[in-house]
C-alpha positions in Angstrom: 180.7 237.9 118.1 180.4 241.4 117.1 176.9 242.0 115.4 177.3 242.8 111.8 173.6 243.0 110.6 171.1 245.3 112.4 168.1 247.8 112.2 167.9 251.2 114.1 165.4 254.6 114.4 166.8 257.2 112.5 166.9 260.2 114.9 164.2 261.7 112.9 162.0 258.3 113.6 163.0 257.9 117.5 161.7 261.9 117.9 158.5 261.2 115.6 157.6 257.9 117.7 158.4 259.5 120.9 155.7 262.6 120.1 153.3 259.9 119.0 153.5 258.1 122.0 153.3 261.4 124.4 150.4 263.1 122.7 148.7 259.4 122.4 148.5 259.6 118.2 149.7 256.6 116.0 153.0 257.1 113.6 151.9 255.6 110.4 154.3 253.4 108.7 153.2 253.0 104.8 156.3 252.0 102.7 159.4 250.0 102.5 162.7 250.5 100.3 165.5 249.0 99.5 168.9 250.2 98.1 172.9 249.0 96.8 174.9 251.5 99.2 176.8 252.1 95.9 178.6 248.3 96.3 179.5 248.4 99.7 177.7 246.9 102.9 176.6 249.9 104.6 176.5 250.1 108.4 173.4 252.0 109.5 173.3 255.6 110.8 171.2 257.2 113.0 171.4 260.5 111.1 170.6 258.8 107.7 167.8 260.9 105.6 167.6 258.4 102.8 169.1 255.2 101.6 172.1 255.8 100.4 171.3 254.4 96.8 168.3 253.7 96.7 167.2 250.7 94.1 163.0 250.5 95.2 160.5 252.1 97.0 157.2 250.4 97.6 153.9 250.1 99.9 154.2 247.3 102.8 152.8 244.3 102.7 152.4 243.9 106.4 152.9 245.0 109.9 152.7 243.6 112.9 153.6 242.9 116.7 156.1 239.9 116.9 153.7 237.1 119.1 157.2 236.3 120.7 158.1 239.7 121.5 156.0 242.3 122.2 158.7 244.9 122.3 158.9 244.8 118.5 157.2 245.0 115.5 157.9 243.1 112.5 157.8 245.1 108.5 157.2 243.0 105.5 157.2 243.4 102.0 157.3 241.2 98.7 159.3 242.0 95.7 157.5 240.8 92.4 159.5 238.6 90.3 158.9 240.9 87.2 160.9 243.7 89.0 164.9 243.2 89.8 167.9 243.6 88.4 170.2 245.3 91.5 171.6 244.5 94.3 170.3 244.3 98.0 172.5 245.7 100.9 170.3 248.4 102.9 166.5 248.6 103.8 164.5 251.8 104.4 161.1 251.8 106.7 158.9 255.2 105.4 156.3 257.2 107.1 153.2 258.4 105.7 154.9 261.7 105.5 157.8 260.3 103.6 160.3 260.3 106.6 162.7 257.9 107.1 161.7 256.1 110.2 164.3 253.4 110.4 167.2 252.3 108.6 168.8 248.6 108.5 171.7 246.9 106.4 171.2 243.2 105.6 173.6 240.4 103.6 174.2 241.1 100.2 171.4 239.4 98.4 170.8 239.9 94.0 167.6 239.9 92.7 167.1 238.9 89.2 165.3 240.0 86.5 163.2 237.9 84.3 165.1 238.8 81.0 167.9 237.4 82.5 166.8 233.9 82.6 165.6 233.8 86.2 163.2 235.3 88.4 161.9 234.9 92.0 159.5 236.4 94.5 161.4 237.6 97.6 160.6 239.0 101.1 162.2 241.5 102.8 161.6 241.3 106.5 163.0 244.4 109.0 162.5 243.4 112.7 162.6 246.8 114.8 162.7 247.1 118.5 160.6 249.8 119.7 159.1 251.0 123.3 155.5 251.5 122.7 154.0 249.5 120.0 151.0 250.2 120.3 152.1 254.0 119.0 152.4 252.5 115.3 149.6 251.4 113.2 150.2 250.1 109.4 148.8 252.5 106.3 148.6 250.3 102.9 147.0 250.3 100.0 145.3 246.6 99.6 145.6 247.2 95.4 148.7 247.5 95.0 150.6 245.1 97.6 151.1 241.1 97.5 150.8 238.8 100.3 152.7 235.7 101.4 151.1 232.0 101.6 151.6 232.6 105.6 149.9 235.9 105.5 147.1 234.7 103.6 146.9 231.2 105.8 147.0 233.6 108.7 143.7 235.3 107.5 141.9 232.5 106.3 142.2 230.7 109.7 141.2 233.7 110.9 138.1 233.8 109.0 136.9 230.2 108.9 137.0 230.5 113.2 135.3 233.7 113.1 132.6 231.9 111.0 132.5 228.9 113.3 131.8 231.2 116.0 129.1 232.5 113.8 127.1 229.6 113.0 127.7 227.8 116.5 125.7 230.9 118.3 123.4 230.8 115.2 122.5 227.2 115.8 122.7 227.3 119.7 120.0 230.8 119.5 116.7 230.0 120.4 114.9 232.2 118.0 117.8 233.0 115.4 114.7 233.8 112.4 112.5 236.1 113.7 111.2 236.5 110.7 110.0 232.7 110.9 107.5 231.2 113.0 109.3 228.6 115.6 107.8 225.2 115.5 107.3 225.1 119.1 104.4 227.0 120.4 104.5 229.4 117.4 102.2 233.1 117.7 100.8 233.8 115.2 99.7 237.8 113.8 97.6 239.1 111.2 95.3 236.6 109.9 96.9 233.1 109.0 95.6 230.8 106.8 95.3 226.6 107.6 93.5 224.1 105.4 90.0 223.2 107.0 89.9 219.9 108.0 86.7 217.2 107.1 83.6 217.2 109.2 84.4 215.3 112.1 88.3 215.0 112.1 89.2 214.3 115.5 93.0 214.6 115.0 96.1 217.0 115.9 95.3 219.2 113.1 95.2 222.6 113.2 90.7 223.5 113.8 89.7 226.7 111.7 87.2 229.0 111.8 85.1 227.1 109.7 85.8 223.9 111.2 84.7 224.8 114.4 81.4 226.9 112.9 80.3 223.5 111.3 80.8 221.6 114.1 78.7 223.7 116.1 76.1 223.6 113.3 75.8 220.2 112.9 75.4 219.8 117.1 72.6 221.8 117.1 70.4 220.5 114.2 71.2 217.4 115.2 69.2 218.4 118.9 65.4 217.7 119.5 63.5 220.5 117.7 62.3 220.8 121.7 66.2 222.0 122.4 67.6 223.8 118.8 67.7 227.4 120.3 69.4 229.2 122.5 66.5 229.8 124.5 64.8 226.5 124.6 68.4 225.2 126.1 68.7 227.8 129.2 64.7 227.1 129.4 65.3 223.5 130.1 68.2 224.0 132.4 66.2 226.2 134.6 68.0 229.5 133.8 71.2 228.2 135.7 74.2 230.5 134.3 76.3 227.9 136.6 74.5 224.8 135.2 77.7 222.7 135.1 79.1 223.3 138.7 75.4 222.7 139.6 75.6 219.3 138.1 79.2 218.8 139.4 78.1 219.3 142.8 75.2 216.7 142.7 77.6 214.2 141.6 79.7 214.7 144.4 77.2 213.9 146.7 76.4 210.5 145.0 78.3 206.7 146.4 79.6 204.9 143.4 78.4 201.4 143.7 81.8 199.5 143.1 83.0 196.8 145.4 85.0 198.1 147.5 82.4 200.7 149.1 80.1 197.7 148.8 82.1 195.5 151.0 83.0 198.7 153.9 78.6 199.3 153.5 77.1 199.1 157.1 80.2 198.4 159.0 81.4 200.0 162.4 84.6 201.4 163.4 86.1 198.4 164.3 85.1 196.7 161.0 86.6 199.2 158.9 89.8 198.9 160.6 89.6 194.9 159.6 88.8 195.4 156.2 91.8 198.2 155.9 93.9 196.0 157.4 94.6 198.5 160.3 93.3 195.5 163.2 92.8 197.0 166.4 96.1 199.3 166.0 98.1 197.7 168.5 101.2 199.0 169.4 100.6 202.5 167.8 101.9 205.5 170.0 99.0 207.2 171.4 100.4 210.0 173.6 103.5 211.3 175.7 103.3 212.4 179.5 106.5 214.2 181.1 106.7 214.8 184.8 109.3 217.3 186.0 107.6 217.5 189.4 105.7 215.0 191.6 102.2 213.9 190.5 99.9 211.6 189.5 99.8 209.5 186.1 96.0 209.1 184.5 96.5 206.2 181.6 95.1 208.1 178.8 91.7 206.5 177.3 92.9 203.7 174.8 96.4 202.8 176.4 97.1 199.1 176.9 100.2 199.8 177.9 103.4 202.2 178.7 107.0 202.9 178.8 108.3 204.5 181.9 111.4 205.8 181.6 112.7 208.0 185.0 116.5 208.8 186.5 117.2 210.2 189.5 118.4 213.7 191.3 122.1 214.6 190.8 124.3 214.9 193.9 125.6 218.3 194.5 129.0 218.7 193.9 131.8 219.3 197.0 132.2 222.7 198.4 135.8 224.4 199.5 137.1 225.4 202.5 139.2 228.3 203.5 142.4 228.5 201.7 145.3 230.4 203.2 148.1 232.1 200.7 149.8 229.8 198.8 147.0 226.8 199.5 144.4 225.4 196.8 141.5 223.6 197.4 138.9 222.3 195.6 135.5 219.9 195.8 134.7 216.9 193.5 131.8 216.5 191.2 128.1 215.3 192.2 127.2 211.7 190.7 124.1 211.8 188.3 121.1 209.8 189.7 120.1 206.6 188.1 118.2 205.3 185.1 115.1 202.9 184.6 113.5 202.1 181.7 110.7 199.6 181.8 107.0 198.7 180.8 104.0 198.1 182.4 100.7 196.6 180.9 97.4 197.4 181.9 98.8 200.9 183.7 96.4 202.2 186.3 96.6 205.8 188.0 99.9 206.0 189.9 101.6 208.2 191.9 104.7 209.5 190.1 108.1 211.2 192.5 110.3 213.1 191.1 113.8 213.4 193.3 115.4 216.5 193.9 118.9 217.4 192.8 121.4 217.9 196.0 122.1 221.4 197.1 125.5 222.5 197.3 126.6 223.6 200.6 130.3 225.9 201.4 132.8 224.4 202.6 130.8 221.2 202.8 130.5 217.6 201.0 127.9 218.1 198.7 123.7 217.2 199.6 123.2 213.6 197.4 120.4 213.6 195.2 116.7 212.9 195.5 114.8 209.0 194.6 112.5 208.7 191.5 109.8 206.6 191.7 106.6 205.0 189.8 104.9 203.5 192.2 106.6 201.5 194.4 108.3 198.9 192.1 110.4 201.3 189.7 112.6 203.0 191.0 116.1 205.3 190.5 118.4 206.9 193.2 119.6 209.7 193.3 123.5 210.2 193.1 126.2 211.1 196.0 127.4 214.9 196.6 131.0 215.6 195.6 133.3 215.1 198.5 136.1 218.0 199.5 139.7 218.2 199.6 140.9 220.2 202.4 143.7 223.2 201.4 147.3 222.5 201.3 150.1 222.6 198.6 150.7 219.0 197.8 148.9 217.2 194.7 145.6 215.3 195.3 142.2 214.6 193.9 139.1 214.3 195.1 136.1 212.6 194.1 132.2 211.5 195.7 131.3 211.3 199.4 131.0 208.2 200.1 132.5 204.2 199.6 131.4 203.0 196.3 127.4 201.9 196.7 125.9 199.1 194.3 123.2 200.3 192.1 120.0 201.0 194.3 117.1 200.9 191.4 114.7 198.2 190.8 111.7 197.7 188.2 114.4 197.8 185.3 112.2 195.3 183.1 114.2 196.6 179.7 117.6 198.2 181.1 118.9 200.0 183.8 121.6 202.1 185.0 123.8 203.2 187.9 124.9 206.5 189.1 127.4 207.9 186.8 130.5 209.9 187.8 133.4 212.3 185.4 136.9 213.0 186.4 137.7 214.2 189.4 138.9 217.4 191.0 142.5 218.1 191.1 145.0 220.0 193.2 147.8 220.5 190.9 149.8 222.6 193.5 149.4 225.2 196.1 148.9 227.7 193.5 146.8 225.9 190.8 143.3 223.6 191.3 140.1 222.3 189.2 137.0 221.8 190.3 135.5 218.3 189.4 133.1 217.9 186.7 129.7 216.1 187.7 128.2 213.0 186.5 126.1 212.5 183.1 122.8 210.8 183.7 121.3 208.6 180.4 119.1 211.9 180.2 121.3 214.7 180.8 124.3 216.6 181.0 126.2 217.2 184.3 128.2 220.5 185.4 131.4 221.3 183.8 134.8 221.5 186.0 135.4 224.9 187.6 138.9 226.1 186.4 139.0 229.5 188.0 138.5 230.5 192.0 134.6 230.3 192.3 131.9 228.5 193.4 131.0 224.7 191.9 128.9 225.0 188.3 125.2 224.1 188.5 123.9 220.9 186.7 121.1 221.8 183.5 120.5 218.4 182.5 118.1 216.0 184.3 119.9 213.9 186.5 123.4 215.9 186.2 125.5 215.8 189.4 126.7 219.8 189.9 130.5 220.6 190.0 133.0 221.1 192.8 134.0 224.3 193.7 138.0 225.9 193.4 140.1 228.0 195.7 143.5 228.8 195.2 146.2 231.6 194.5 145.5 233.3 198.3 141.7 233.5 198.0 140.7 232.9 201.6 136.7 232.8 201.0 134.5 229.7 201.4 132.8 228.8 198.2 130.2 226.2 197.6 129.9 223.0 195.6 127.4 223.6 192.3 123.5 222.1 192.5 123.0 219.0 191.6 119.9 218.8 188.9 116.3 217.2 189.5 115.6 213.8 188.3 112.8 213.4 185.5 109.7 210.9 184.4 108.9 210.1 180.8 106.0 207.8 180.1 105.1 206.8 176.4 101.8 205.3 176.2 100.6 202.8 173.4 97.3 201.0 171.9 
């Protein structure tokens, strides 16, 4: 359907708005008018000047940015119903300058005068595209224009949140009357006034000047005529400008006679413990001795009796041998030596061995761990040495040197535990290998595997086994299996 009612810039409004829009001004758009096009609906012109008979010319009422569409801006303004008597067919939108900025035609509507037994108020609205919006800004006079219901609703709704913003900082400020004193921990300046309260008020209230004078008054006359001066009081306390920390210090040097110091009077250590309800303090850790190396344990003084905790060396972990193009070898991982926990009452000096960790050798089944001991009745092994697989191309693994052994360690009065042994290593092909990982002992981490060509990783963790070594890809050097790590002794004495 063809459009049949529209608004457009007059050429002389599209060339003002475009200048105010370059040099950054505002076109001011102050008045609207309406007109009869001499009886005929109009269609608007571009190159229109003026209305073509125009009725009414007034000041706007309002203009604004449509919400909905930014892109245009919305002209408003109310005929009176004391004004009327024409017809309505074409609108005219006025610059401050008196130019016609945009012209529009609308449907034919009458508007009635009073004299002829009917009048109304009625709105004329012109919706006009534009480019820039923000290049037009509204000149009224607030005297001599109405304003709709909306418009007014608008601004009150307006106003009443702006005054609810207001008075909701008001209340949240802390200190929104300076000009008050705050209840809270006022201050005070110049000289305030309170009422004086009675002699002898010992209340809240607030303690003036002359309170406080007749308090000190009536304290000294009511002192022995020996003590009413100044001097006679520093007389009598010996001249001591530190007479109260004097005093405080003698009484901190004084028993209070109350019943519990009376009941703990005169007893010994053991007597006090009884009373506290501390008893001979059985069972209370006393002191820790670690042994990485051999030695001898001395019960500290007080012990009744320990907790010996030791594990064994960790095997070494299997060497490689030489590996000719297109072979892999590699060496399995050390076991981790074994674990005793146990206690012993009534400890005496004992002689404490701590076993090596196996060395790895090239080429070779790895050295098995060293023996921890306490004496001669607790006692952990240390773990086997890796084992090796010999080069060649077709898949195999590897593991310790050795059938499987049952756990070797006695004295294990609260738990004990055999060697302990990871994956093995693995000969994927002739071109691809993996060292194997060594054991975990209850007190330490073994080796890691050994992925690359290279010698067997080293145990760090007491007890660990060490890790087999790796050949393959053509590497024709002997490489050894990784150390196995020292055993350890941990004894935990007690009351």
């Amino acid at each position: 359907m063809t459009v049949k009612y529209y608004a457009i810039l007059t050429n002389q409004g599209a060339a003002r708005l475009a200048n105010a829009t370059m040099l950054g001004s505002k076109l001011n758009l102050t008045q609207m008018a309406v007109g009869d096009a001499n009886g005929v609906l109009p269609t608007p012109d571009p190159a229109q000047t003026k209305l073509i008979n125009q009725k009414r010319i007034a000041p706007l009422n309002l203009l604004s940015v449509d919400p909905n569409n930014q892109s245009q801006i919305i002209a408003e303004q109310i005929i009176p119903e004391n004004e009327g008597g024409f017809w309505i067919r074409e609108i005219g939108l006025y610059d401050d300058e008196g130019v016609l900025i945009a012209v529009a035609n609308c449907p034919e509507t009458y508007k009635p005068q009073l004299q002829e037994g009917s009048g109304r108020t009625q709105t004329i609205r012109m919706i006009l595209v534009v480019s820039n919006t923000e290049a037009i800004t509204l000149k009224i006079d607030p005297s001599v224009v109405l304003a709709t219901r909306k418009y007014v609703d608008d601004e009150v709704l307006e106003l009443r949140l702006y005054v609810d913003d207001q008075m909701r900082n008001h209340i949240a400020a802390q200190d929104p009357h300076t000009q008050y004193a705050q209840k809270h921990n006022p201050t005070f300046t110049g000289e305030p006034k309170a009422p004086t309260p009675a002699a002898g008020n010992n209340t809240t209230r607030i303690a003036t000047t002359a309170f406080v004078q007749a308090a000190i008054t009536a304290l000294i006359n009511g002192a022995p005529a020996t003590l009413d001066t100044l001097k006679e009081i520093a007389a009598a306390i010996n001249n001591d400008p530190k007479f109260s920390t004097t005093i405080n210090n003698a009484l901190s040097g004084k028993q209070p006679l109350d019943e519990t110091l009376t009941h703990l009077s005169g007893k010994d250590v053991a007597g006090l413990l009884a009373y506290l309800g501390l008893g001979d303090g059985s069972g209370r850790l006393i002191n820790c001795q670690v042994f990485k190396s051999s030695g001898k344990y001395t019960p500290t003084k007080g012990t009744r009796f320990i907790i010996v905790e030791i594990v064994g060396g960790g095997g070494a972990g299997g060497g490689c041998q030489v590996g000719y193009p297109n072979n892999a070898a590699c060496g399995g991982g050390g076991m981790s030596g074994e674990y005793v926990k146990a206690r012993v009452d009534n400890p005496t000096v004992t002689t404490v061995t701590i076993g090596y960790g196996g060395t790895g050798a090239s080429a070779s089944v790895g050295a098995p761990g060293g023996t921890t001991s306490f004496g001669n009745t607790i006692i952990a092994k240390g773990g086997l040495g890796g084992n090796v697989l010999a080069e060649g191309t077709a898949p195999g693994v590897v593991g310790p040197y050795g059938a499987y052994i049952e756990p070797g360690f006695t004295g294990a009065n609260i738990i004990g535990s055999g060697s302990g042994y990871n994956s093995p290593g693995v000969r994927f092909s002739g071109s691809l290998a993996i060292g194997g990982p060594g054991g975990d002992s209850i007190l330490g981490a073994g080796a890691g595997a050994q992925a690359i060509v290279g010698e067997g990783i080293n145990a760090n963790g007491y007890g660990g086994g060490g890790g087999g070594a790796c050949v393959y890809g053509g590497a024709t050097q002997q490489r050894s299996g990784g150390s196995g790590m020292a055993g350890i002794a941990i004894i935990w004495e007690y009351a």
